[in-house]
N, C-alpha and C positions, 0 to 999 in steps of 0.2 A: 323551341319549337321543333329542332331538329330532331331532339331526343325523345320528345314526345311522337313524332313520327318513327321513331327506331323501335319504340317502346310499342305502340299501337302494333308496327307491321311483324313484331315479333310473335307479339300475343296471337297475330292471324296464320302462323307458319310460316311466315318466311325465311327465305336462310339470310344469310348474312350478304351474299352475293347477291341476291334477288334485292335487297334494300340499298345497296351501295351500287348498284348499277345503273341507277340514272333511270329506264324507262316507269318501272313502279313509283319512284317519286313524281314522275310529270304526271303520270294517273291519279297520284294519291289527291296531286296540287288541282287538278281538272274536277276530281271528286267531289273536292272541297266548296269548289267555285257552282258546281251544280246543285250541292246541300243546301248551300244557300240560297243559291234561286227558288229552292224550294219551301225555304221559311219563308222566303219575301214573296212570292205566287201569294196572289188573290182569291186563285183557287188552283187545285192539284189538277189542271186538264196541259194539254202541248201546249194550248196559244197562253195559258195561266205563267207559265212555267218560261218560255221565250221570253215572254214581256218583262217579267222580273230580272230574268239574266242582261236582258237588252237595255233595263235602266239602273243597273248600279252605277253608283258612283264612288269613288274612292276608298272601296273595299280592299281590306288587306286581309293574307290568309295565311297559315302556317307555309311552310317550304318555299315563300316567295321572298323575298329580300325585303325588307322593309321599306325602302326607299320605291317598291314596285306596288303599285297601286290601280286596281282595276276598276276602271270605269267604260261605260257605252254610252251612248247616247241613238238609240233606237237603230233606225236606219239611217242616219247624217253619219252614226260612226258605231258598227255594230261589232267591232273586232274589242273582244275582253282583254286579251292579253298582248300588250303591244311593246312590250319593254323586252331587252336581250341585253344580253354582252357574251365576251367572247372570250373563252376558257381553255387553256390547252393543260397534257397533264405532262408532269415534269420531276425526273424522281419520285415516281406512285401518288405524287399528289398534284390537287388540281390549283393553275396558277391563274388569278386573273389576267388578260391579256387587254380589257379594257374598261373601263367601268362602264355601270348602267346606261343604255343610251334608253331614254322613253319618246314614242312613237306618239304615245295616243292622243287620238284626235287628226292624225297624220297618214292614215295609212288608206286604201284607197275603199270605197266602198264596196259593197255585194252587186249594185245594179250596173247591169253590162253596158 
């Protein structure tokens, strides 16, 4: 998946810097998760487009770790991506410092 993402963001101009810097992959990964909303939408309108991203469940998508799996459940738990760990770099390369913690289902809601 990674090098299918290397492969995509080259064909679009990026340098090599721009793909290994970290912020173009969180966008590539957000991209992803909104492509899909948009096959799963019932229709191409805002509230079409919400409601599909706000009921996945257990979607997985390139550049996410596999064991990282997106699901919502509307407004009970409308937060996609709930899973992290904690990476530091170490001799130019990056070291896990703790494996996947997952959140979801956990984390607090939108209503005040």
């Amino acid at each position: 998946m990674v090098q299918q993402y290397v492969t995509d963001a080259q064909a679009q101009g990026l340098t090599q810097s721009e793909i290994e810097g970290g912020i173009v992959s969180a966008g590539w990964g957000f991209a992803a998760i909104f492509a899909q909303s948009l096959t799963l939408a019932k229709d191409v309108t805002r509230a079409g487009v919400m409601n599909a991203a706000f009921s996945m469940k257990n979607q997985s998508f390139p550049l996410y770790r596999d064991d990282v799996k997106i699901s919502s459940d509307n407004d009970k738990d409308p937060w996609l991506v709930e899973a992290l760990r904690i990476v530091h770099r170490e001799g130019g390369t990056w070291v896990e410092a703790s494996p996947v913690v997952d959140y979801n289902g956990k984390s607090n809601s939108f209503a005040g």
